[in-house]
N, C-alpha and C positions, 0 to 999 in steps of 0.2 A: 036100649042103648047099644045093643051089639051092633047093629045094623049102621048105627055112626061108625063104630069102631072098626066096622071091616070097611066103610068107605073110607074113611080117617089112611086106615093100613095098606089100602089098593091105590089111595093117592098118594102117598109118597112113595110108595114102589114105581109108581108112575113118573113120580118129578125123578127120580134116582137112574131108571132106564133114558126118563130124556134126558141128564146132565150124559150120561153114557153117552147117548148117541149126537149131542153137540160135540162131547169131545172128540166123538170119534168124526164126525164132519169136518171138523176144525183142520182134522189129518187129512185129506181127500186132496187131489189134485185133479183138474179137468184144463181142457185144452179147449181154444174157443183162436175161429180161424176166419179169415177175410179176405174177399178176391181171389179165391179157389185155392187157397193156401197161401197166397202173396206173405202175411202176416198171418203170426202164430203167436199167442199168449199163452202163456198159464198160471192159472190164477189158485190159490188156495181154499180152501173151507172158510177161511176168513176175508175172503176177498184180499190177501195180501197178493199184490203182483209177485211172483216167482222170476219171469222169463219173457223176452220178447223174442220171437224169431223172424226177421224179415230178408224174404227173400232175394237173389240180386234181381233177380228181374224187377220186384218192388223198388230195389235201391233207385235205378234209373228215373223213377215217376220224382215229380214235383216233389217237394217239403211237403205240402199241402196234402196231397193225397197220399202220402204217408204215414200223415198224420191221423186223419179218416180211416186209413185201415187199421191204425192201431188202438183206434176207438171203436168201432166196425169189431175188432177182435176181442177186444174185453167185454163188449157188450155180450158178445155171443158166449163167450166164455162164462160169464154172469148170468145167461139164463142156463147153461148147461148147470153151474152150478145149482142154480135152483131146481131144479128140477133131481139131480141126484140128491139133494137135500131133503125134499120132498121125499121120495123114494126111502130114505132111510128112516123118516120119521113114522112113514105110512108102517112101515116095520113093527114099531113099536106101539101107536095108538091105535092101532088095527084101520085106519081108513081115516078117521078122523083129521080135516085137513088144519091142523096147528102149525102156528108160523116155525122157522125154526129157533126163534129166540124167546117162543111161547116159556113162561114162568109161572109153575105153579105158587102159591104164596104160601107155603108153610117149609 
């Protein structure tokens, strides 16, 4: 029975380091940019929008393609996210690639 017990003990040390490190993602901000910096986002750990920045030279373009780069921008913003998410997870699981809203069940 030990040999449950230290897995029992190594997996919640584990769910307790990942609750750590969601919360600490949740903190994170990244910037994610479009048409050579035309548009600038920034987006949170949580995917909450923060910030649009658009450039005048962007001002001048259509509605339309205005609109494209600020989609264009969050999108990029969105993988950067993932990806520094990634990174901090990998921290903690040593490599093991778990989503970032992986839950252990106990």
């Amino acid at each position: 029975m030990t040999n449950f017990s230290d897995m029992l003990s190594k997996a919640k040390a584990m769910q307790e380091k990942m609750k750590e490190v969601q919360d600490q993602i949740k903190k994170i901000e990244v910037e994610g940019e479009a048409g050579g910096n035309l548009v600038k986002v920034i987006l949170s750990g949580d995917y909450e929008l923060k910030s649009i920045t658009i450039s005048d030279q962007a001002k001048k373009e259509s509605q339309e393609i205005i609109n494209d780069l600020i989609i264009a921008a969050y999108n990029n913003a969105k993988e950067n996210l993932k990806k520094k998410s990634t990174e901090e997870l990998s921290k903690v699981t040593g490599g093991l690639n778990l989503p970032p809203d992986f839950k252990l069940p106990f």
